[in-house]
C-alpha positions as CSV (number, residue, x, y, z in Angstrom):
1,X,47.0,118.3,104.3
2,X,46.8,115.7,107.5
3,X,49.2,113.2,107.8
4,X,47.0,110.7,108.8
5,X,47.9,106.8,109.0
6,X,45.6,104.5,108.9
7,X,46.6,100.9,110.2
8,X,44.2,98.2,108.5
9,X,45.0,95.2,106.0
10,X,41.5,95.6,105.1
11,X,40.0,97.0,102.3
12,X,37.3,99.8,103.2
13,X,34.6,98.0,102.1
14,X,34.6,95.3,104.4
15,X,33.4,94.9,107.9
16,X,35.1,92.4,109.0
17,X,37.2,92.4,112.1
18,X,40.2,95.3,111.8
19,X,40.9,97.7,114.3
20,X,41.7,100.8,112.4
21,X,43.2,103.8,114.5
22,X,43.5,107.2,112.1
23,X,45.6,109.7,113.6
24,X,47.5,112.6,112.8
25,X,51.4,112.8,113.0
26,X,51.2,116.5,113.3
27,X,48.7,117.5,116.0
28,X,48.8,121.4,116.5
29,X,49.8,122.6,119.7
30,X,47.7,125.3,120.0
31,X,44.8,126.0,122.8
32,X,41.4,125.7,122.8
33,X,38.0,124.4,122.6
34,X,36.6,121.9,120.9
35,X,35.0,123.3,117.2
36,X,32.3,121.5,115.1
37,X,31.9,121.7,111.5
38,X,28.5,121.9,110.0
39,X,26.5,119.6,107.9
40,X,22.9,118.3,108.1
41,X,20.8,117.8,105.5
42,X,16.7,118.0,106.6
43,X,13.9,115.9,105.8
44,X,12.3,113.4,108.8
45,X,10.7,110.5,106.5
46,X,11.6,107.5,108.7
47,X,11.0,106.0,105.2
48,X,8.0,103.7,106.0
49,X,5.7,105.6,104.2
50,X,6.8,105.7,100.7
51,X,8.2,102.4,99.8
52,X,11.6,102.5,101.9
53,X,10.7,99.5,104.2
54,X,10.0,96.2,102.2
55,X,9.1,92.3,102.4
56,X,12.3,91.0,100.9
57,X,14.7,91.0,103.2
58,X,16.9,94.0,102.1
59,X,17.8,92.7,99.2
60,X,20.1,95.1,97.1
61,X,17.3,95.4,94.6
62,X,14.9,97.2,96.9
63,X,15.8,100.8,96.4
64,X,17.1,101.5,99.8
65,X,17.8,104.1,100.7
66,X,14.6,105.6,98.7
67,X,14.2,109.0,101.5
68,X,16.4,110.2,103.9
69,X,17.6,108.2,107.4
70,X,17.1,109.2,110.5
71,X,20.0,109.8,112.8
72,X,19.0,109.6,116.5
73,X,21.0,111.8,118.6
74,X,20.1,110.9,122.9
75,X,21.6,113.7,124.4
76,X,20.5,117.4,123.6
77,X,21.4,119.2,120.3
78,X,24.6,121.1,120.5
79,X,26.1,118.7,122.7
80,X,30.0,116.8,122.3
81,X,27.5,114.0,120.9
82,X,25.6,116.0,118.2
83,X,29.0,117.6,117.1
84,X,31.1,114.6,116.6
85,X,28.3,113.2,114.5
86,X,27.5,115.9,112.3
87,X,31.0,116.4,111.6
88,X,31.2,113.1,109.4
89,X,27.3,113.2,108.8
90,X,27.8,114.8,105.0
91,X,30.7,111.8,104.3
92,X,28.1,109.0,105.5
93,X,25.6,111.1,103.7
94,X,27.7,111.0,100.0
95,X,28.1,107.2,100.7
96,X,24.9,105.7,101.5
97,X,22.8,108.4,98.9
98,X,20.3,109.7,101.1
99,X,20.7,112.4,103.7
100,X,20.5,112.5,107.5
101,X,17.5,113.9,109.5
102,X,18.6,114.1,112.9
103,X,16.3,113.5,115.8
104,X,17.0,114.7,118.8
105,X,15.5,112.1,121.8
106,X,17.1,113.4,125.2
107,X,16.8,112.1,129.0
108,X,17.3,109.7,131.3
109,X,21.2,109.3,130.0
110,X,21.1,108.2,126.7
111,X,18.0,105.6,127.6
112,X,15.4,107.1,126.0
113,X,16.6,107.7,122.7
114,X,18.0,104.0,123.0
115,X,14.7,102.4,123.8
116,X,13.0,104.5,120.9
117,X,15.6,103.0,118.4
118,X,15.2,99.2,119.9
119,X,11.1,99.5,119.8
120,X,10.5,101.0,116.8
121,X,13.3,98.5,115.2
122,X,13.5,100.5,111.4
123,X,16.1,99.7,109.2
124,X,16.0,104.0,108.6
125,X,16.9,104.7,111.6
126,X,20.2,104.8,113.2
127,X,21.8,106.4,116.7
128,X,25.2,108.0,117.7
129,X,26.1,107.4,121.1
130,X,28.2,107.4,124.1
131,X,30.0,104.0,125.5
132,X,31.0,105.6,128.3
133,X,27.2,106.4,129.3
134,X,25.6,103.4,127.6
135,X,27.8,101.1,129.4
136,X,27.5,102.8,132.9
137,X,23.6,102.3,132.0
138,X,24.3,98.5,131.9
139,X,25.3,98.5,135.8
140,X,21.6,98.9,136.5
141,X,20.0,96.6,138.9
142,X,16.9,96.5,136.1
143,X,19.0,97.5,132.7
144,X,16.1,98.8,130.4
145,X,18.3,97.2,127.6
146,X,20.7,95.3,126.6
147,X,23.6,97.3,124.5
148,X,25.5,94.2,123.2
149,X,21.9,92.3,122.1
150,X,19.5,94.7,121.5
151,X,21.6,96.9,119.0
152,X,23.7,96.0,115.9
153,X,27.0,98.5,115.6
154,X,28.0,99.9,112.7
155,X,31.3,101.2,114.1
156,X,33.1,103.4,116.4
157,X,33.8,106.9,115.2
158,X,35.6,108.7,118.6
159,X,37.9,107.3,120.9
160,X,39.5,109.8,123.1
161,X,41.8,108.3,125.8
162,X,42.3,110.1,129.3
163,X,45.7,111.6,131.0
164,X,46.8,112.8,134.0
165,X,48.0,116.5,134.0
166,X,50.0,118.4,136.5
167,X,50.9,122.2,136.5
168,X,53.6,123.1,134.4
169,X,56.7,123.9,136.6
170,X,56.2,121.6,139.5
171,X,59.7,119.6,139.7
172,X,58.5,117.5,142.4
173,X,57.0,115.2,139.2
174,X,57.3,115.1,135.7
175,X,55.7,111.6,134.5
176,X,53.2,109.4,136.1
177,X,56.3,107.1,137.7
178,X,57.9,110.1,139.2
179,X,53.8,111.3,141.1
180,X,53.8,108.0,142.5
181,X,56.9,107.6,143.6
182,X,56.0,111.4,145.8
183,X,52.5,109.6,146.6
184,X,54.1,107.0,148.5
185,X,56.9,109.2,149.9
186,X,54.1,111.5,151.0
187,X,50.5,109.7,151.8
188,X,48.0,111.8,151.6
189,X,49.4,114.9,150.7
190,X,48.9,115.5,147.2
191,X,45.2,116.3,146.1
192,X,43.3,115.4,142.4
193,X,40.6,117.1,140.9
194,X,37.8,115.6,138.9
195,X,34.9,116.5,137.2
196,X,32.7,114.1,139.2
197,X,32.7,112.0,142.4
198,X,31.9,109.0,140.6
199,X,32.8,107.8,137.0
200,X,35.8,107.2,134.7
201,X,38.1,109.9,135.8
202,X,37.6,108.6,139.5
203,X,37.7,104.9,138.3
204,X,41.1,105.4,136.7
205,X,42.4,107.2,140.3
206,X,40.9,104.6,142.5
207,X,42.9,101.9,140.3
208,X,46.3,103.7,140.7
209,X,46.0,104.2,144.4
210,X,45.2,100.5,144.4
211,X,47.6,99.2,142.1
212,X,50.6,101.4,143.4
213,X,49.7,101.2,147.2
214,X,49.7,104.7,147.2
215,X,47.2,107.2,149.1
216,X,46.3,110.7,147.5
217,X,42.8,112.7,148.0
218,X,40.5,112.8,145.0
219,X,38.7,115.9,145.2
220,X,35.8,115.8,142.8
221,X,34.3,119.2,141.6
222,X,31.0,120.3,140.3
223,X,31.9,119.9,136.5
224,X,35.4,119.4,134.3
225,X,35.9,123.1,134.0
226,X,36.1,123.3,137.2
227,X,38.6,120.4,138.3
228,X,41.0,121.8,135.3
229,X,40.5,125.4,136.5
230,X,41.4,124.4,140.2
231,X,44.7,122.6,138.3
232,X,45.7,126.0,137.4
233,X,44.8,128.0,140.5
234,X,47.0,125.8,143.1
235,X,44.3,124.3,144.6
236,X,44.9,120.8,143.6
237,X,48.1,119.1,142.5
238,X,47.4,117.4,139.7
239,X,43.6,116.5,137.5
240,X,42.7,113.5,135.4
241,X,40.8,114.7,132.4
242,X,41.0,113.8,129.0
243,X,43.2,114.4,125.7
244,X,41.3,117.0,124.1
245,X,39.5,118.3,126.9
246,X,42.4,119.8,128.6
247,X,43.8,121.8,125.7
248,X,42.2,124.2,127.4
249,X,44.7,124.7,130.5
250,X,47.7,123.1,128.3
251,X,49.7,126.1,128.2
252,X,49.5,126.0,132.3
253,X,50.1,122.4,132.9
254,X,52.3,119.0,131.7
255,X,50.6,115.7,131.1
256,X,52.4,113.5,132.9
257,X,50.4,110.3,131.0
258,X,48.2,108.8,128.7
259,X,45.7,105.9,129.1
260,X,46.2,104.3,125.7
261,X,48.2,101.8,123.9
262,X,50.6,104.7,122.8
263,X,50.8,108.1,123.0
264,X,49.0,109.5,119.3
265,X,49.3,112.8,120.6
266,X,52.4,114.1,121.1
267,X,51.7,117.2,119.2
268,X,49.4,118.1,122.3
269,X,50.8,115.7,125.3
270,X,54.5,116.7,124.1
271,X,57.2,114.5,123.3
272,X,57.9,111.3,125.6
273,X,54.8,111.9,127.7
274,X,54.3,108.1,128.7
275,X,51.4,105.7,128.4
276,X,50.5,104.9,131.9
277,X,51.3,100.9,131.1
278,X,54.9,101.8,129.4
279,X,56.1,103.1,132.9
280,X,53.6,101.4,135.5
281,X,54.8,97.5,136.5
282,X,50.7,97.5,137.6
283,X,48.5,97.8,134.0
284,X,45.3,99.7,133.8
285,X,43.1,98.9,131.3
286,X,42.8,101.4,129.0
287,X,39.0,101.2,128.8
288,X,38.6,102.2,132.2
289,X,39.9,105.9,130.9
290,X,38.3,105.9,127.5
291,X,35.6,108.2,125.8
292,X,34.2,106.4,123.0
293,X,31.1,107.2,120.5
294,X,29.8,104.7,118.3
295,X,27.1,104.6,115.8
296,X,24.5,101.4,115.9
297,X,20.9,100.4,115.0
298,X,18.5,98.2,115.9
299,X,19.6,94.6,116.0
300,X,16.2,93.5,115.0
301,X,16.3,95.7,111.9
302,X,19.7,95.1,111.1
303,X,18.1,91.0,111.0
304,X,15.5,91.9,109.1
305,X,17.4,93.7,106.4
306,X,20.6,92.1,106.2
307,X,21.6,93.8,103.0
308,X,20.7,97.3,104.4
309,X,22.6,97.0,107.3
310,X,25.8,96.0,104.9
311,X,24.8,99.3,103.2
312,X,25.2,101.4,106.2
313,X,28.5,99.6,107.7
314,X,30.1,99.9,104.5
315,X,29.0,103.4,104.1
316,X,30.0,104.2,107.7
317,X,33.7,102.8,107.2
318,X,34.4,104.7,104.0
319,X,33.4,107.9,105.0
320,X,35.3,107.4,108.2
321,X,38.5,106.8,106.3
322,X,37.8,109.4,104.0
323,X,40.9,111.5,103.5
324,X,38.8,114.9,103.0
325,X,36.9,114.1,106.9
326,X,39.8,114.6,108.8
327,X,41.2,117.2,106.6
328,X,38.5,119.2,107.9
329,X,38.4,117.9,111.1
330,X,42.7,119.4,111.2
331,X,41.4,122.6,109.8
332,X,40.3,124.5,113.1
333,X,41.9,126.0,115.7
334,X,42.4,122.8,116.8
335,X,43.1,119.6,115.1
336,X,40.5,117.3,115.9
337,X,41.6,114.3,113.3
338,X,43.2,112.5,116.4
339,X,40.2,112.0,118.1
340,X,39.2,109.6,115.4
341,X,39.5,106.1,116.5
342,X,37.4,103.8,113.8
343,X,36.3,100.2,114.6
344,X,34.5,98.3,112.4
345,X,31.4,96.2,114.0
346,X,33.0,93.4,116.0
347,X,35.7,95.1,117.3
348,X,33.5,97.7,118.9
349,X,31.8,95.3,120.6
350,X,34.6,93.7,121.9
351,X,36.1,97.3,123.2
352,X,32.4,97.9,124.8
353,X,32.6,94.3,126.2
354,X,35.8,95.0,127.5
355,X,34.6,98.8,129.1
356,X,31.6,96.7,131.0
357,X,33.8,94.5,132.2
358,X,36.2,97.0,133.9
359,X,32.7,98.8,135.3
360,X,31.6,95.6,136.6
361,X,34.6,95.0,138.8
362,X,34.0,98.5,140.2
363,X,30.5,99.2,140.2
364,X,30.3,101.8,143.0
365,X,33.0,104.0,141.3
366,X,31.3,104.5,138.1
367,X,27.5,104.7,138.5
């Protein structure tokens, strides 16, 4: 079984503000990629039809959920999104007592889906998304929507933080301290592959070089496969990536940091592999590194139906916590229970609030 600890004063079936990390002390080591875990249960009534919707406010006496909710998915299905969320969907599903019909309602990054959910504004529908994307979205001249306004969370499932990986072997650095230490000792020798030339990954680069004074080349390739595999071929020095998606060129390479309040994953990174903060005299926020998923619904139906949107928090933080979740989530060839990063309502707005306000500052490097 996982040895999982979760850090909350809280009991589960509140919503009030806790930030709750659940990790596991005992990571596996071992390579590879990213599994899913079925579990779906069919049915598309959006539940106006038959009595699910009603006059009164959500009271707890209306019968909600009467047919099944409708989990809005904005990317395609398959995806990191659609995994994540089906992963927990049958623990949400055994809380709330009604299944999930998922809905898949691609394009336009997460902005169509989100507009469906904000117009439409049912109480029976709900939406898994991407931070990272929705609040990249908000850098628009013309935002279509507002994330913070327009939707009410229910939580935040995923939080996977970002590191800095080098190829194992190379003695000219072996943390973050020691990299920037040869950066300034060399300008503009060492090279850095990421997956894009714009976004978080770059972000987080463009900080260091600022914050430490230093000069390095960021060499952004056509996709994160490609800036990890260019890692391991020599043709680059070191990548930024993220925890879990560079287990797959682990056994070539040595993380020289983490961007998180501490280091959860030492059964991956190895042990002592530094937070960037713990060794750096120059912070970077954390959010500026982050990959976070969070559920939400409409605010306006969440308004409307007070009670019903209790239901679903409440149902969301149980089965988030549930023990038997991240057993199964430890179970595959890799063990996925560290990824888990729950935050009740507030607090993931405030951790969105604080991601916008780190993409504000530095518009051009993330849209």
């Amino acid at each position: 079984m996982t040895d999982c600890v979760i850090r909350s004063s809280m009991t589960l079936n509140s919503h009030n503000s806790r930030r709750s990390f659940i990790t596991n002390a005992g990571i596996a080591g071992s390579v590879g990629l990213l599994g899913g875990l079925a579990g779906c249960l069919g049915g598309d009534d959006d539940g106006s039809d038959d009595g699910g919707s009603s006059d009164d406010g959500g009271s707890s006496g209306d019968g909600f959920p009467s047919s099944p909710l409708t989990m809005v998915i904005p990317t395609g299905e398959g995806g990191g999104q659609d995994t994540a969320t089906r992963q927990l969907a049958p623990y949400f599903e055994d809380e709330i007592g009604a299944n999930l019909s998922f809905d898949y309602r691609a394009g336009a990054s997460h902005r169509i889906g989100s507009r469906s959910i904000i117009e439409r504004a049912d109480s029976y529908e709900i939406m898994s998304t991407n931070a990272t994307t929705q609040m990249a979205n908000m850098l628009d001249d013309d935002p279509q929507y507002d994330v913070q306004t327009d939707f009410a969370m229910i939580g935040n499932q995923i939080g996977e933080s970002g590191c800095f990986m080098a190829q194992d072997g190379d003695d000219r650095f072996t943390d973050v301290a020691e990299f920037i230490d040869y950066a300034a000792d060399n300008p503009g020798e060492l090279n850095v592959s990421t997956s894009n030339p714009t976004g978080r990954n770059v972000l987080t680069l463009e900080l260091m070089k600022l914050n430490e004074n230093v000069d390095f080349n960021i060499v952004p390739y056509e996709g994160g496969s490609e800036a990890r595999t260019a890692l391991l071929q020599g043709e680059v020095d070191a990548t930024h990536t993220n925890i879990f998606t560079g287990l797959g060129i682990a056994d070539g390479s040595q993380y020289l940091c983490v961007h998180a309040t501490e280091n959860r994953w030492e059964g991956i990174t190895g042990t002592g592999v530094p937070t960037y903060n713990d060794v750096m005299s120059n912070e970077i926020p954390n959010g500026a590194a982050e990959v976070r998923r969070f559920w939400c619904m409409s605010q306006d139906a969440a308004d409307e139906y007070p009670d019903r949107y209790d239901m679903i928090v409440d149902a969301f933080a149980n089965a988030i916590q549930n023990q038997s979740y991240l057993d199964d989530l430890a179970e595959g060839d890799v063990d996925e229970s560290g990824m888990v990063m729950y935050l009740d309502p507030e607090e993931t707005r405030q951790a969105n609030e604080e991601m916008l306000s780190v993409y504000q500052e530095y518009p051009d490097l993330v849209a």
